[in-house]
C-alpha positions as CSV (number, residue, x, y, z in Angstrom):
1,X,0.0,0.0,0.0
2,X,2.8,2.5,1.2
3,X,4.7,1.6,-2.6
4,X,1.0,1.9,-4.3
5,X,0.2,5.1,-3.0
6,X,3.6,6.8,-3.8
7,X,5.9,6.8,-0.4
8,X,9.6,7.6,-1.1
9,X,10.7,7.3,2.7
10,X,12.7,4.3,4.3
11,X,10.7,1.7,4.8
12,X,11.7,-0.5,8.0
13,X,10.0,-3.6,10.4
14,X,10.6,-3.7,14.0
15,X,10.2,-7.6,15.3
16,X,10.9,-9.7,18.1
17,X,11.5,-13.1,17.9
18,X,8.3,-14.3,16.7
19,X,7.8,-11.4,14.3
20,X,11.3,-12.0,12.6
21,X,10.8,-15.3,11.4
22,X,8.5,-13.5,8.5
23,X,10.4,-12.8,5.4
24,X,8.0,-11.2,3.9
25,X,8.9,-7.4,4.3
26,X,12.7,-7.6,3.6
27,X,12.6,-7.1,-0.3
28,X,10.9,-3.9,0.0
29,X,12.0,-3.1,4.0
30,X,15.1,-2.7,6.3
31,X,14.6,-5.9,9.0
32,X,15.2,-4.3,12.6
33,X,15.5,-6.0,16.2
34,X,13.3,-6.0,19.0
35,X,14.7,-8.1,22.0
36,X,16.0,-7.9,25.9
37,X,18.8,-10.7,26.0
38,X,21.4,-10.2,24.0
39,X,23.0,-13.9,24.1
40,X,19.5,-15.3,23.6
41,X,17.0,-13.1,21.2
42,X,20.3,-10.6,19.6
43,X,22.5,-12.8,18.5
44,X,19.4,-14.7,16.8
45,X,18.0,-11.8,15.1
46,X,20.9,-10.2,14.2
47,X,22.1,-13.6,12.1
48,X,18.9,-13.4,10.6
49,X,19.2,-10.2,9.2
50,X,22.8,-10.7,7.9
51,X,21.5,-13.9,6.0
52,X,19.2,-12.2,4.1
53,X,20.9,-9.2,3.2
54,X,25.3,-8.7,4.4
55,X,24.5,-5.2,3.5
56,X,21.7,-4.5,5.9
57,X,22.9,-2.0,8.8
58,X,22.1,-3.6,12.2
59,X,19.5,-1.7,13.8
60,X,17.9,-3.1,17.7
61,X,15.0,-0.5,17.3
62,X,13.7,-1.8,20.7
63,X,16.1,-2.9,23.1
64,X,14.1,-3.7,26.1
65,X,15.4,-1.6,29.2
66,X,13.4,-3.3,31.7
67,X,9.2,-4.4,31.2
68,X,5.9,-3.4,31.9
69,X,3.5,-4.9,35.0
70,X,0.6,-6.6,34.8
71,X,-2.0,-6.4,38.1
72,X,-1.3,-9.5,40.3
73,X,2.1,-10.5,39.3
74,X,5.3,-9.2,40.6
75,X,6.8,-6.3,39.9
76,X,8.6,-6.4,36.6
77,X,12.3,-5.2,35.3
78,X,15.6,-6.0,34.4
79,X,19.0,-6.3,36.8
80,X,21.4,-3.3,36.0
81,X,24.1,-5.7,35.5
82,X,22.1,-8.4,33.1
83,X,21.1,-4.9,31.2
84,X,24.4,-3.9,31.0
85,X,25.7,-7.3,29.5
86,X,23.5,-6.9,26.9
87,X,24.2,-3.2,25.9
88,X,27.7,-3.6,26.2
89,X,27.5,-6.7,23.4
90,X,24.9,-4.3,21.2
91,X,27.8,-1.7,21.4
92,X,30.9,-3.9,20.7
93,X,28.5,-5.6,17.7
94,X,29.0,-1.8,15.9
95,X,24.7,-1.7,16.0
96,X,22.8,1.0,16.2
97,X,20.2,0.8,18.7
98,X,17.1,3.1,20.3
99,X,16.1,2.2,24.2
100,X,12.5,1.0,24.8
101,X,11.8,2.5,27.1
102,X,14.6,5.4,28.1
103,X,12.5,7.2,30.1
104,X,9.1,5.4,32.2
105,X,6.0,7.2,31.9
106,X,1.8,7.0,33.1
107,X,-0.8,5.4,31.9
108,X,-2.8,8.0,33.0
109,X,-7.1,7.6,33.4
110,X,-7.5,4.4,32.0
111,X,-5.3,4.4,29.2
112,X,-3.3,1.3,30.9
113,X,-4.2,-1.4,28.3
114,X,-3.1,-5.1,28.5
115,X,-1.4,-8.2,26.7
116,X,-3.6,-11.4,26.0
117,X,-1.5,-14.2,24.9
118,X,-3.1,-17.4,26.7
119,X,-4.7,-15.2,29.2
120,X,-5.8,-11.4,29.0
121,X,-3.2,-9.6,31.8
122,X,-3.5,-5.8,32.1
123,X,-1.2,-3.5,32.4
124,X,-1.4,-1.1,35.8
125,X,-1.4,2.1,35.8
126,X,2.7,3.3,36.1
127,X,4.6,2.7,33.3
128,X,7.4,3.2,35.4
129,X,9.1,0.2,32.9
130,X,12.4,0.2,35.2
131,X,13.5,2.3,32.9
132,X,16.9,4.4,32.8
133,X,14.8,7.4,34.1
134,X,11.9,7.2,36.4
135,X,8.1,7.7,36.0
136,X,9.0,11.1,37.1
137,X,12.2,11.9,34.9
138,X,14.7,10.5,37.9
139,X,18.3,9.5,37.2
140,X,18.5,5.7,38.5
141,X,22.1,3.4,38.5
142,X,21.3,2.3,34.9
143,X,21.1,5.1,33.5
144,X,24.4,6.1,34.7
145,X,25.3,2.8,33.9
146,X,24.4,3.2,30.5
147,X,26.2,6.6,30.6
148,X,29.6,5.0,31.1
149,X,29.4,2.6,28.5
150,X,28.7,4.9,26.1
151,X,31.4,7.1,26.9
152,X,33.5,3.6,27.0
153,X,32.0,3.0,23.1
154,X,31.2,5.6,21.3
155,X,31.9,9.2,22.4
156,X,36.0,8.5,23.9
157,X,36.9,6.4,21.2
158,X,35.0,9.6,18.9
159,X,37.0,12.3,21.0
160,X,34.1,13.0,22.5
161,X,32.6,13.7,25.6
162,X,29.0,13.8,27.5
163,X,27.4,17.4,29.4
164,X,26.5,17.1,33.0
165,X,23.6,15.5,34.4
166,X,21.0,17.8,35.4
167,X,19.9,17.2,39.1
168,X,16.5,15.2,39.7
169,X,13.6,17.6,40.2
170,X,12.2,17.5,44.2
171,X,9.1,15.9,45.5
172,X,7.2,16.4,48.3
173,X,5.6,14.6,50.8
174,X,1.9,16.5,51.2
175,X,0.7,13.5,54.1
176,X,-2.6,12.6,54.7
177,X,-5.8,14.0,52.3
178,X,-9.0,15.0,54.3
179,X,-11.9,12.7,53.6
180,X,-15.2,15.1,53.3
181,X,-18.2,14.1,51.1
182,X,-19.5,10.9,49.1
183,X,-22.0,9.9,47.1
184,X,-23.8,6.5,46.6
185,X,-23.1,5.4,43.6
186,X,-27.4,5.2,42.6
187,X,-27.3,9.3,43.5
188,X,-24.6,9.7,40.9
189,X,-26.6,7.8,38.4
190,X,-28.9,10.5,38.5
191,X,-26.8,12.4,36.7
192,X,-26.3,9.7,34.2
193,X,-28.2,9.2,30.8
194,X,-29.6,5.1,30.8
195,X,-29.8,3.2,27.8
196,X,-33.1,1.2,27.9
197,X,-32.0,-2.6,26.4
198,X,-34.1,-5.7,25.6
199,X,-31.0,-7.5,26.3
200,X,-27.5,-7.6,27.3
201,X,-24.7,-6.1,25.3
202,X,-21.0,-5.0,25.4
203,X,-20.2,-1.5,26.0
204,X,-19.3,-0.6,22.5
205,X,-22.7,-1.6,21.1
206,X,-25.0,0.8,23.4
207,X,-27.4,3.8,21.6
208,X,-25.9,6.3,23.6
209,X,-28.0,9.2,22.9
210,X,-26.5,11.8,19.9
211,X,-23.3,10.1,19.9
212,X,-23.4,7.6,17.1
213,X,-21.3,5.1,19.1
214,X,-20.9,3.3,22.4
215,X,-18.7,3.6,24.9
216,X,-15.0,2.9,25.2
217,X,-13.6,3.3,27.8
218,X,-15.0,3.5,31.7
219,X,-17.3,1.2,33.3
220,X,-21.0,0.0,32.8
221,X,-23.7,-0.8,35.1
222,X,-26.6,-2.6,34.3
223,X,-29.9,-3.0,36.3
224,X,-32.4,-5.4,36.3
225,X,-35.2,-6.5,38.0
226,X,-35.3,-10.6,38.5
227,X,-37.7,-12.7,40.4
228,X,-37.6,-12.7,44.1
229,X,-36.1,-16.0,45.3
230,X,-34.1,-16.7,42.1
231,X,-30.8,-19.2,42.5
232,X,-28.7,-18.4,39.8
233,X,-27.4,-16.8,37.0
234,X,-26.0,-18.0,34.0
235,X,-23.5,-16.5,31.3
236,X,-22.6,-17.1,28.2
237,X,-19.6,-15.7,28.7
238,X,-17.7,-14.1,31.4
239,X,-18.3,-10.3,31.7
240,X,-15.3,-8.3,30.5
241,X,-13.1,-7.6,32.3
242,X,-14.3,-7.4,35.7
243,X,-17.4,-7.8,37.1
244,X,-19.5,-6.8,40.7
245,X,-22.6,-8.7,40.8
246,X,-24.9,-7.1,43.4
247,X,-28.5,-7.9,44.4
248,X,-30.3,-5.6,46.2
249,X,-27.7,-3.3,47.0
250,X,-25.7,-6.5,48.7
251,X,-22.4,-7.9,46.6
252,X,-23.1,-11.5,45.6
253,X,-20.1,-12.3,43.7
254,X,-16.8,-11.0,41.6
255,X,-15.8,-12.4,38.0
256,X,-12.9,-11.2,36.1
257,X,-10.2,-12.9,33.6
258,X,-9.1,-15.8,36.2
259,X,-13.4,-16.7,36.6
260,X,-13.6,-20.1,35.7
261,X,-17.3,-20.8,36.6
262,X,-20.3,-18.7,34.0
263,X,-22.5,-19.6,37.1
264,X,-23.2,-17.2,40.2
265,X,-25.0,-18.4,42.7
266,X,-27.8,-16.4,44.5
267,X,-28.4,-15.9,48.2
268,X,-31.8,-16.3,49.5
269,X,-33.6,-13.6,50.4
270,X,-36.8,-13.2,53.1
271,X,-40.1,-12.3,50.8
272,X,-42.1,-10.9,53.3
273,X,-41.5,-7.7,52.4
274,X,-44.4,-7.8,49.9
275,X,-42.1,-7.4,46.9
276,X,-42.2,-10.1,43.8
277,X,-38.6,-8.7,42.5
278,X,-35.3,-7.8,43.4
279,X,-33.0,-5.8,42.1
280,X,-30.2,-6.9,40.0
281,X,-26.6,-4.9,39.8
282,X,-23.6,-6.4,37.3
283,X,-21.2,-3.3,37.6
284,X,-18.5,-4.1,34.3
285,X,-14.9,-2.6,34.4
286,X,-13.2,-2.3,31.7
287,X,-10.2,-3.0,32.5
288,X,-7.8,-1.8,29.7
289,X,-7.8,-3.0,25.9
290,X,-5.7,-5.0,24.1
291,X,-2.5,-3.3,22.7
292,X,-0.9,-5.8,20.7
293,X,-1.5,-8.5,18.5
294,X,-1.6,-10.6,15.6
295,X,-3.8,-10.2,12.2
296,X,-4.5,-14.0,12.6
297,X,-5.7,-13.4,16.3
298,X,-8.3,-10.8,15.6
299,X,-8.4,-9.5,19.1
300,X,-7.6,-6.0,18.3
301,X,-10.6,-5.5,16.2
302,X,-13.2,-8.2,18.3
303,X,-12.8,-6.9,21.8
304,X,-15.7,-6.1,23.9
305,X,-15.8,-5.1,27.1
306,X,-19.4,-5.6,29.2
307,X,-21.7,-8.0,28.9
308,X,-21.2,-10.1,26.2
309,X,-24.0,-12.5,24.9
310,X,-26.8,-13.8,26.9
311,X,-27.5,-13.8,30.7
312,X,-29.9,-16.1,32.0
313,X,-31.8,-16.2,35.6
314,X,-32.7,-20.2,36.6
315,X,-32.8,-20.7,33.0
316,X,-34.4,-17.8,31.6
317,X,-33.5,-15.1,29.5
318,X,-32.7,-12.0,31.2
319,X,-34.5,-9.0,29.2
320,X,-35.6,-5.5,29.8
321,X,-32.3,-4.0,31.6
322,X,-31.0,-0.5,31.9
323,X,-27.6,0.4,31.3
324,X,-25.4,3.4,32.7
325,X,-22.3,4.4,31.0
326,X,-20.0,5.4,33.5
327,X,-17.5,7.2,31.8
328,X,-16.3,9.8,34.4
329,X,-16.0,12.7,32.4
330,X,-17.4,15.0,35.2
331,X,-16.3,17.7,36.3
332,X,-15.6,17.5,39.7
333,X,-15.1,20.8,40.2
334,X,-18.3,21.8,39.0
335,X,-20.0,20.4,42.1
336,X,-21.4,21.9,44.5
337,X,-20.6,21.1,48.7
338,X,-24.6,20.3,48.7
339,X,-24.0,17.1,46.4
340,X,-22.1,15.4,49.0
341,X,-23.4,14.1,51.6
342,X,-20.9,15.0,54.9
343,X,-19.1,12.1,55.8
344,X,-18.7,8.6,54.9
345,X,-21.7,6.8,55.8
346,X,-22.7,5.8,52.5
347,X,-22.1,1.7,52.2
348,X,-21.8,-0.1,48.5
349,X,-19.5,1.3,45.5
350,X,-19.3,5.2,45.9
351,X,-17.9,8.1,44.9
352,X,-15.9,9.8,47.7
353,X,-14.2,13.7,47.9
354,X,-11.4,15.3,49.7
355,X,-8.9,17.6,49.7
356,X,-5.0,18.3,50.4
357,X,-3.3,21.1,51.0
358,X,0.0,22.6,49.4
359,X,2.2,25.1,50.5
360,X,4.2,26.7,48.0
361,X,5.2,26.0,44.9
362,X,3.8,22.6,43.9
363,X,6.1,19.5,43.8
364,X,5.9,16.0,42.3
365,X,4.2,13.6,44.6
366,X,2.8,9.8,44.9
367,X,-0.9,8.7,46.2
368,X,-0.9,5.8,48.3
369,X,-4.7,4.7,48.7
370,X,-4.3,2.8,52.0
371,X,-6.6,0.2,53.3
372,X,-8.8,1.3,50.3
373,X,-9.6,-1.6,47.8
374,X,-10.0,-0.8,44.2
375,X,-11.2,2.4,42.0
376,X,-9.8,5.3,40.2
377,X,-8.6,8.3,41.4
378,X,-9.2,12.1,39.8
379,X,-7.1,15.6,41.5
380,X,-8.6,18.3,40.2
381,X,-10.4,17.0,37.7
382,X,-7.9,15.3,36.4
383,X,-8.2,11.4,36.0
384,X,-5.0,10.0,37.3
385,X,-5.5,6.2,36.5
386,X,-6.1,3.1,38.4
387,X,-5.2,1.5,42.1
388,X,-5.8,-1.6,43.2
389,X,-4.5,-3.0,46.9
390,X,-3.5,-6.0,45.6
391,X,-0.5,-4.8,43.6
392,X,2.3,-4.8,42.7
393,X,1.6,-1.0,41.8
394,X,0.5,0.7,45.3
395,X,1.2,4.5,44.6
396,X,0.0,7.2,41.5
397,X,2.3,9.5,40.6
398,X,1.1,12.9,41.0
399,X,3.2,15.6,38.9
400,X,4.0,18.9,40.3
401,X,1.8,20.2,36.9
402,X,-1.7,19.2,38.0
403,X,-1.6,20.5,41.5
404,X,-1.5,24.4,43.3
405,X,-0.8,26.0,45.7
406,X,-3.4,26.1,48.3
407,X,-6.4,23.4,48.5
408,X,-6.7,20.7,45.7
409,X,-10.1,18.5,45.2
410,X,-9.1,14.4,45.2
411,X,-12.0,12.2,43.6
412,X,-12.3,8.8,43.6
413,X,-14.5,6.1,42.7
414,X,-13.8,3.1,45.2
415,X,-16.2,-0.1,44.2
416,X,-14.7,-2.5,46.9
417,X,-14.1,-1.6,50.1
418,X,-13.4,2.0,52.5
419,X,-10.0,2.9,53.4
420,X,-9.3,5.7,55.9
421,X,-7.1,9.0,54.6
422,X,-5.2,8.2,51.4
423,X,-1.6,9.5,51.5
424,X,0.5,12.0,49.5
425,X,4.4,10.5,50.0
426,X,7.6,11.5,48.4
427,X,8.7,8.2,46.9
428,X,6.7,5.5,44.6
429,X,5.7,1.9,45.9
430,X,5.4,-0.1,42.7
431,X,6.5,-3.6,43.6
432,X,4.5,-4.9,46.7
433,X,1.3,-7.1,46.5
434,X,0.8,-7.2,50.0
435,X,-0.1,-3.9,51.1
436,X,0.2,-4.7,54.9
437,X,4.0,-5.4,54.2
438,X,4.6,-1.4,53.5
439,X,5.7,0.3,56.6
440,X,3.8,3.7,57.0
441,X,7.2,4.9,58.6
442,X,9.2,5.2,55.5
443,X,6.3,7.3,53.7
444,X,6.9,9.8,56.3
């Protein structure tokens, strides 16, 4: 297409192992590498690219720094000293090469996404990557590291040297945010527009109203009424990516990507209260899209997030539902102290406000949501991304940018369980799954 439609530029590919094995590019495209071990993956690709062409220049387009994490799993990375074995044979190979990533970064709001090989695994919110500079743009031994074999490499051996490194900006530790409103999650509803559905569907496919498309991104509730008494419920496929399952008002069950079971059982419930139904909640999550993979795999145009397919209720069709977008595009600072009610009395997913102050000139900070269970997180009005208590990411970055001086308004949507007063701390926790492990004495 590029050659049919008239582009003169360099064409190039940029593979990994599995990618590299194609030949079909390298007529028309210069073959680069994408790996993390040298010995294993570089020496592989590199051979490859020779064999078809001894005039190709060697190019590592990504050489893999360190790696992303996935929710659940330890934290991610790679050793200074394994990464240095590998650049140093990149360097002494005469390659050129481009770091992936050089500097970590956010996946701020809920731009996170995820890998799905066997399993769907997303990503968390930091993109920290153990990188050769931080999230936050901090020097770290790597990158100094790195620094000396370059100068060992290519700049002495060039008569040439390397400026001084700028210092690392501050942060600051603000301590503990004020907790001061909520709101039950049905109160913010009202400020929702419902879709009215005869049955079940994902996310994307929902008539949101002058918008001629669904929703991407966020979470979805739907509502139902089902009989009183009912037993179970039945699904044709497990919600993605996360699912609440609440009958009146009271959670009944959790599904997500390790469910194994389409069947949720139902708690009896008294019926003397003169009422035929009850009311059924599936708050969805969409937990972050897929970012990578193959034609043959389709999943980068078949993903859906919600419900998908049919729901049943002791055998029959569940119908008749009504769904809320929950995008959480509000404006928090819109609202007024009268939405919220004082306190934190509220019991169910909700959506809670507070405040913390800052004296001076804004710095860089870190949220640590303790004892709180799972939600998303918005300082003045800005959506910072995702926590989660069970790791191994347990602090947001905050930068210096988003904040003043003076009072700043903290949102957050917690659907799990109530924490006490989240914490501003000057240093990111990003590798513990066990929250009660972290010592409140070093976030001093």
């Amino acid at each position: 297409m590029y050659e049919k439609h008239g582009l003169t530029e360099l064409f190039l590919t940029s593979d990994n192992m599995a990618g590299q094995s194609r030949d079909v590019f390298y007529q028309h495209a210069l073959p680069t590498a994408n790996f993390k071990d040298y010995y294993k993956e570089g020496t592989v690709l590199f051979d490859q690219i020779r064999k078809w062409s001894p005039n190709f220049p060697i190019m590592v387009t990504e050489f893999w720094t360190g790696w992303f994490d996935h929710w659940l799993f330890p934290h991610s990375g790679l050793d200074v000293e394994e990464y240095a074995r590998y650049l140093r044979e990149i360097l002494k190979s005469g390659a050129s090469l481009n770091f992936y990533m050089f500097h970590g970064g956010t996946n701020f709001g809920f731009m996170n996404g995820a890998n799905k090989d066997s399993f769907y695994s997303p990503d968390v919110t930091s993109y920290d990557y153990d990188a050769l500079l931080t999230e936050k743009g901090d020097i770290t031994p790597k990158y100094l590291k790195t620094r000396e074999l370059l100068l060992e490499y290519v700049y002495k051996p060039a008569g040439q040297t390397l400026p001084e490194i700028p210092g690392n900006q501050d942060q600051a530790a603000y301590g503990n945010a004020s907790v001061s409103g909520y709101i039950r999650l049905d109160d913010y509803l009202t400020s929702v527009t419902p879709v009215s559905l005869a049955s079940p569907m994902p996310m994307e496919m929902l008539n949101i109203s002058g918008r001629g498309h669904g929703q991407s991104y966020g979470y979805v509730l739907y509502r139902a009424n089902i009989p009183r008494g009912a037993s179970q419920i039945a699904f044709a496929n497990i919600p993605t990516d996360r699912a609440q399952i609440f009958l009146n008002d009271q959670e009944v069950a959790t599904m997500d990507w390790n469910t194994k079971s389409l069947l949720v059982s139902l708690p009896r419930r008294p019926t003397d209260d003169g009422k035929n139904t009850a009311r059924l909640d599936i708050l969805v999550e969409n937990h972050g899209r897929v970012n990578y993979g193959t034609r043959e795999s389709g999943v980068l145009n078949n993903e859906r997030k919600g419900i998908r397919g049919e729901v049943t209720v002791d055998g029959r069709l569940l119908k008749n539902l009504t769904a809320y977008p929950l995008e959480f595009k509000t404006t928090w600072s819109s609202w007024s102290r009268t939405d919220w009610n004082a306190g934190d009395n509220g019991t169910g997913p909700g959506i809670f406000n507070g405040s913390v102050t800052v004296s001076g000139q804004p710095k860089d900070t870190f949220l640590f949501m303790k004892d709180w269970g799972k939600g998303i997180v918005f300082i003045n009005d800005f959506n910072l991304g995702r926590y989660w208590s069970v790791g191994p990411q347990q602090t947001l970055y905050v930068p210096a940018a988003i904040l003043r001086e003076g009072d700043n308004q903290i949102v957050w949507f917690e659907h799990e369980k109530k924490g006490t007063e989240p914490i501003f701390t000057d240093r990111p926790i990003l590798n513990v799954i066990d929250q009660s492990k972290i010592n409140l004495q070093d976030l001093a």
